[in-house]
N, C-alpha and C positions, 0 to 999 in steps of 0.2 A: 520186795517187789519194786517195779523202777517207777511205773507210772501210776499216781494216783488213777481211782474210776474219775471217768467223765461222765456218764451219764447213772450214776447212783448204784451201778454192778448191772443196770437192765443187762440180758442177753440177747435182747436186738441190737446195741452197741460193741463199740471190741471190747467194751466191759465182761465181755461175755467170755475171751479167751483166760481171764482169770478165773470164771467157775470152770473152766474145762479143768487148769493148773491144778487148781486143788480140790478135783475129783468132789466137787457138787451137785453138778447140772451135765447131764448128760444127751445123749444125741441116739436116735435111730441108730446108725450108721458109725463106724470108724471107720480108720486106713491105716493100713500094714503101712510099713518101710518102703514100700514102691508104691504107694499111693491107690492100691486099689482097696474095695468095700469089705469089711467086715461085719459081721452082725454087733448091735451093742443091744439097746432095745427094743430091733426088731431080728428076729429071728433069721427071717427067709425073706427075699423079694424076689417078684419077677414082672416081666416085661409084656405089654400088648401093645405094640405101636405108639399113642401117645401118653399110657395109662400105664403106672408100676402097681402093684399089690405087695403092701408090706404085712409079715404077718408078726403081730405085738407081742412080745417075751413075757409069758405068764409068771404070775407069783411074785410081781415087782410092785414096791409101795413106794408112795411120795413120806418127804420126810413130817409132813404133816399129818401121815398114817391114812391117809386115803391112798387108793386103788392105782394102777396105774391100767388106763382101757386104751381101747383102739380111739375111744371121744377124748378122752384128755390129750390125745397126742393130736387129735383134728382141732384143739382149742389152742395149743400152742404155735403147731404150723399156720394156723389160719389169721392169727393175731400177728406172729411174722410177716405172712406173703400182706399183708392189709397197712401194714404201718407204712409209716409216711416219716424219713424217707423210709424205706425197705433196707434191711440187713444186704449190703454187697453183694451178698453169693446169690441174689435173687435178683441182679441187675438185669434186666432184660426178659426176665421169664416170669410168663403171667403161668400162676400155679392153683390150682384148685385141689382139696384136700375131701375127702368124707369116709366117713365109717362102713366097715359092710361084717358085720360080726368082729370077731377078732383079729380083721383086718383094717390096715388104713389105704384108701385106694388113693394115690396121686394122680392128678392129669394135668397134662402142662400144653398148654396153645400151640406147642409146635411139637414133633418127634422131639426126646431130648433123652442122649444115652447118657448123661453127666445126674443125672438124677439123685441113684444111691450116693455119690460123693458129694451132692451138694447136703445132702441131707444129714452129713458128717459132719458140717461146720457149727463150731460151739455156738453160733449168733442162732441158729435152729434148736435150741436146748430144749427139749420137755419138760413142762414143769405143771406142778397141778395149779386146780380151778384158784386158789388162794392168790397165787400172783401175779392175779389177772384184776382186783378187784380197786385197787384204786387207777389213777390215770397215768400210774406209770408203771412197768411190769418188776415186779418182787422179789427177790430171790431168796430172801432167809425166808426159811425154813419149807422148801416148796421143790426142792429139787429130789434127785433118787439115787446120787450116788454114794462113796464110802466115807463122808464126810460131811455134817447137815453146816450148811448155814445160821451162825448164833448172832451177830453182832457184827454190824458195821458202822465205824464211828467215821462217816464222812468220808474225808480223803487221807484219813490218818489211818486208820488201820481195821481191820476186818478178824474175826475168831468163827473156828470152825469148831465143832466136837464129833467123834466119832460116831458116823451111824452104824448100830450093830444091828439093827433090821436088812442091811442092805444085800442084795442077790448078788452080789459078786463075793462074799465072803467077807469077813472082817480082819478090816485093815488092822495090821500093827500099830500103827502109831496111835494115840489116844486122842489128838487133835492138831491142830494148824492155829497158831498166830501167825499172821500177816499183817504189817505195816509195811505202810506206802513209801519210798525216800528215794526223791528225783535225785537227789543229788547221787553221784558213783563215788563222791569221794569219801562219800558218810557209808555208802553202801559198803566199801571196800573195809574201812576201819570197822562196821560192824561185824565182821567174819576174821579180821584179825584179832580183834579183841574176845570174840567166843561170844558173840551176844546174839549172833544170824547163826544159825545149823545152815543155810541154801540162802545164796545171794544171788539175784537176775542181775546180767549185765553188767559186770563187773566191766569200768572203763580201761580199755588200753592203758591209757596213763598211770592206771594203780596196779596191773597186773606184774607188774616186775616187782614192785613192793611187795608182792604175798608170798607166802610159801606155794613155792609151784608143785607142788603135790596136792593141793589144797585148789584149782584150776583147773579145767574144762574146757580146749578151743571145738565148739562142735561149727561147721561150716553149715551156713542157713542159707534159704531159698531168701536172703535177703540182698537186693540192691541200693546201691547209697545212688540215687541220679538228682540230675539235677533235670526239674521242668522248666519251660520255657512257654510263655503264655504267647498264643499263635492266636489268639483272639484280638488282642489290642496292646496299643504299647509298640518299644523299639521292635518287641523280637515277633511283630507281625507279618514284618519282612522276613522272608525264609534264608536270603543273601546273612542275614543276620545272625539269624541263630544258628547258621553254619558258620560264621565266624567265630562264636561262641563256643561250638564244638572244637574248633581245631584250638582256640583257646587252652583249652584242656589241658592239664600237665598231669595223667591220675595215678604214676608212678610217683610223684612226687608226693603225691597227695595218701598213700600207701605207707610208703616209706617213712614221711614225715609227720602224718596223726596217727595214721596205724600202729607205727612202727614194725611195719612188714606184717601184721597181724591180720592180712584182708586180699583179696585179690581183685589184680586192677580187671574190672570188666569186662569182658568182650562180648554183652549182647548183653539184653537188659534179665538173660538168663541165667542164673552162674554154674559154678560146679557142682550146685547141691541135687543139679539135674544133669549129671553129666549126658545125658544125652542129646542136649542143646549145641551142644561144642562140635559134636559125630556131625548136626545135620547144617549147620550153616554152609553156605557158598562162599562168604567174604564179598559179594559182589552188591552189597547195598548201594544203591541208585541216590548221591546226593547231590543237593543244589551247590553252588560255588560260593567259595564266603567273600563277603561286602568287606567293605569298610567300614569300622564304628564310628570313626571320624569324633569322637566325643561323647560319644549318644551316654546320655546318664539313664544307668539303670536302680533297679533296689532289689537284693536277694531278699527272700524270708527266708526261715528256720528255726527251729528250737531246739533249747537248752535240755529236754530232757534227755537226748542222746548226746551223752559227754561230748564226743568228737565232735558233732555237727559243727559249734561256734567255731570250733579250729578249721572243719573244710572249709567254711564262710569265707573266712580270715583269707585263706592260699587260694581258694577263687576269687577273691576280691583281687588280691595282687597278679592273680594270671589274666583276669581279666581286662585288669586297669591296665599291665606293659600290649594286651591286644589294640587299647585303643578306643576301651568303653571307660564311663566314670561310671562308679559301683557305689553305692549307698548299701546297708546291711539292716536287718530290720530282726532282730532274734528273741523272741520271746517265750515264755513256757506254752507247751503244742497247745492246752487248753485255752489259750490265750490265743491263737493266732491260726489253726484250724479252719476257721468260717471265711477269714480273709480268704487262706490260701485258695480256698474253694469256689470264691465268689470272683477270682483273677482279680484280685486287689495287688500282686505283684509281678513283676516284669518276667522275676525265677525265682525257683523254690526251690528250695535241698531238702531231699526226705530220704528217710530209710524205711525202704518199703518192701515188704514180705512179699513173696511174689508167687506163689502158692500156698497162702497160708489159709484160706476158707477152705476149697476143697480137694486140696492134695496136686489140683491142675489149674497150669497159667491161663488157660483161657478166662475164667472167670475173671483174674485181675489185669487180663491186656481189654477186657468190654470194660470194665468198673472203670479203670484209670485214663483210655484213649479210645473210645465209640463216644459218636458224637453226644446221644445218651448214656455215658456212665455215669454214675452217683460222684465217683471221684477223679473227677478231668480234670484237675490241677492247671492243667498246659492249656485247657478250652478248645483243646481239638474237636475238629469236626471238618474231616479227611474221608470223601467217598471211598478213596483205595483199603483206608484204615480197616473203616465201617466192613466193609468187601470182605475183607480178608479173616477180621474178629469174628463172624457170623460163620464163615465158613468151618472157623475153626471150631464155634460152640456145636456147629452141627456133625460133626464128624464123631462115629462112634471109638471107644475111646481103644489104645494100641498105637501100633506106628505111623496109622495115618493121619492120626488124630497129631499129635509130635511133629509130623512134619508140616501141617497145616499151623498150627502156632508158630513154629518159626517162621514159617511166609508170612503171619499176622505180625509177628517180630518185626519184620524185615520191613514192613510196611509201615509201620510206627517211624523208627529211626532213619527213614527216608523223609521222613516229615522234620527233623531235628526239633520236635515238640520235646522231646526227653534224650537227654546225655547220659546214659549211663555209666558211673564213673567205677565205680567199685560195688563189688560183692563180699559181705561183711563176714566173720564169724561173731559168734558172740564168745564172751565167756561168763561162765558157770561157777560159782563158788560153793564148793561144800563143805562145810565144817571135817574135821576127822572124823570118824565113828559115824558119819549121816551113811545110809544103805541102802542103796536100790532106789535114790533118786534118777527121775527122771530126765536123759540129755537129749533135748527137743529138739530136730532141727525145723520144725510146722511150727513149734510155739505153745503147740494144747498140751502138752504134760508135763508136770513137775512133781508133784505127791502125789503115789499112786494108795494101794492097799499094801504094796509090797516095804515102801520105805516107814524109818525108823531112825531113830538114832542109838548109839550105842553107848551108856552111861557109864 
């Protein structure tokens, strides 16, 4: 795995996208290949205005051998929508939860058709009353899917063993070790050497050193952009951080970290939704760029995505021949996270999923640019933004919905709060003989019941 947990594996955190990986903790809700609702452990749902009724998949235990009811799924939702901050996919929606026999009814302050897909997102996990009991939420041994939670030793590494109770049938494989390693270059060497069956994120820079049979490029719903803090600082001037855009060289920046392994940007949407590309006009409304005249800035970023220090590096020198001084501030994300969130820096370099809670960008164009998002990196706080994101959450989901996020798009990048430079693939390491892992472009699966390996 790339990144240690940050916050203990809770699944209010994106600790939580690792209990989806390794099929622990599971969700009401999935999503097919095109992003719409599946049943997981709930059956059926349907719709009254501002109220869904889910109805709860019988015959399901927690890995603690208690029950799974329509109340245990209201103690997990209800412990989500209440914490503080809130899991992202809840950014903006106030959600009330209760039982009604073997049902769990939803209601949310406003119409909302995005419901079943929110209710997909691994940070939404079910788990029973046990990992609720101290003050931070639990996950070994509490969850219900094909794999129980045994051991987690910190940020070093994590042990699953197989649940054979579980309703989806019993997995092949007999268990999951997982250990944590920021580094790609230790990642990479662990999958050459035979010591990883499945490596996350194997870096650019080692993929040509492996056996390319052995390699995975799967294209993700993920943007490399760069933000620009529009709250305070040089780039509060808008003349500015459109000079900073035209700054830009992200062909260079492709070619040169990538090594062609990524595509240069064209909206903060990439190919992994091609139908981002079908609805744009090209006619985004920008400010004129300034002069930096010297203005000394400081990027952030961190080191657990290989590449990042290198984009630092080639926007520091694109920046500096514009005409800014560039200071760099690069530290491991666990380290440097709270800054970025608090506008402790001028611009940030992130690599960030862009439907990765609930299958739809709307959720992460409110989280990262409404004046209230949990993660405004940039400190936007844009009436037209705000206009447009709201529109977009309200629209029921289809083409109208797609083409109202790209006008929320279009509204963002007129603000030059965020650059979007490049859209990433990852790559995937699997041992030979590993079977029917999982190639994620959302992020939630990697060991399902189907994979194995082959001895």
């Amino acid at each position: 795995m790339m990144q240690p947990p940050r916050s203990g594996l809770s699944p209010l955190s994106d600790d939580a996208f690792k209990l989806s990986r390794w099929s622990t903790a599971e969700t009401l809700v999935k999503l097919d290949e095109g992003g719409d609702a599946e049943p997981m452990l709930a059956t059926e749902w349907k719709q009254s205005g501002r109220t869904w009724t889910f109805t709860i998949r019988d015959g399901v235990t927690f890995h603690d051998g208690t029950k799974l009811t329509a109340q245990s799924v209201v103690r997990s939702l209800t412990e989500a929508a209440t914490a503080s901050p809130k899991p992202r996919i809840l950014d903006g929606v106030q959600l009330t939860v209760k039982a009604e026999g073997d049902t769990v009814v939803v209601t949310t302050a406003t119409e909302d058709p995005l419901v079943p897909q929110r209710l997909s997102s691994p940070q939404l996990s079910i788990l029973s009353a046990k990992a609720y009991k101290g003050k931070t939420v639990d996950p070994v041994g509490t969850g219900t899917g094909a794999f129980e939670l045994t051991d987690v030793e910190g940020t070093t590494s994590a042990s699953l063993d197989r649940y054979d109770g579980y309703w989806g049938g019993k997995a092949k494989a007999p268990g999951i070790d997982a250990s944590f390693v920021p580094d790609g270059t230790a990642r990479a060497a662990a999958l050459r050497s035979g010591e990883a069956d499945v490596v996350e994120a194997v870096p650019v820079s080692q993929a040509a050193l492996l056996d390319q049979d052995l390699i995975t490029e799967v294209p993700m719903p993920r943007t490399n952009t760069l933000y620009l803090n529009a709250e305070k600082g040089v780039f509060k001037n808008a003349a500015l951080r459109a000079a900073a855009r035209e700054a830009i060289d992200a062909k260079t920046i492709v070619q040169g970290v990538y090594e062609g392994r990524a595509d240069v940007a064209g909206g903060l949407l990439g190919p992994a939704l091609p139908w981002a590309a079908d609805l744009r006009d090209g006619k985004a409304r920008r400010a004129k760029a300034g002069d930096p005249d010297g203005a000394t800035i400081t990027i952030g970023t961190f080191t657990d995505r290989a590449e990042l220090p290198e984009v630092a590096q080639t926007l520091q020198q694109q920046l500096q021949k514009a005409g800014f001084k560039v200071k760099l501030d690069v530290r491991e994300y666990a380290n440097i996270e709270s800054g970025a969130l608090a506008g402790e820096f001028d611009a940030f370099i992130l690599s960030r999923a862009t439907v990765l809670d609930s299958g739809d960008p709307a959720a992460y164009l409110h989280s990262d640019f409404a004046s209230d998002g949990s993660f405004n990196i940039a400190q936007l706080a844009d009436e037209n933004v705000d206009r447009a994101v709201r529109k977009a959450s309200a629209t029921e989901t289809g083409d109208a919905r797609r083409r109202a996020v790209i006008e929320a798009e279009a509204a963002v990048l007129a603000t030059d709060a965020a650059v979007p430079m490049l859209h990433e693939r990852v790559i995937q390491g699997d041992a030979a003989g590993v079977v029917d892992v999982a190639h994620d472009p959302r992020e939630r699966e990697l060991i399902n019941v189907d994979t194995y390996v082959k001895r």
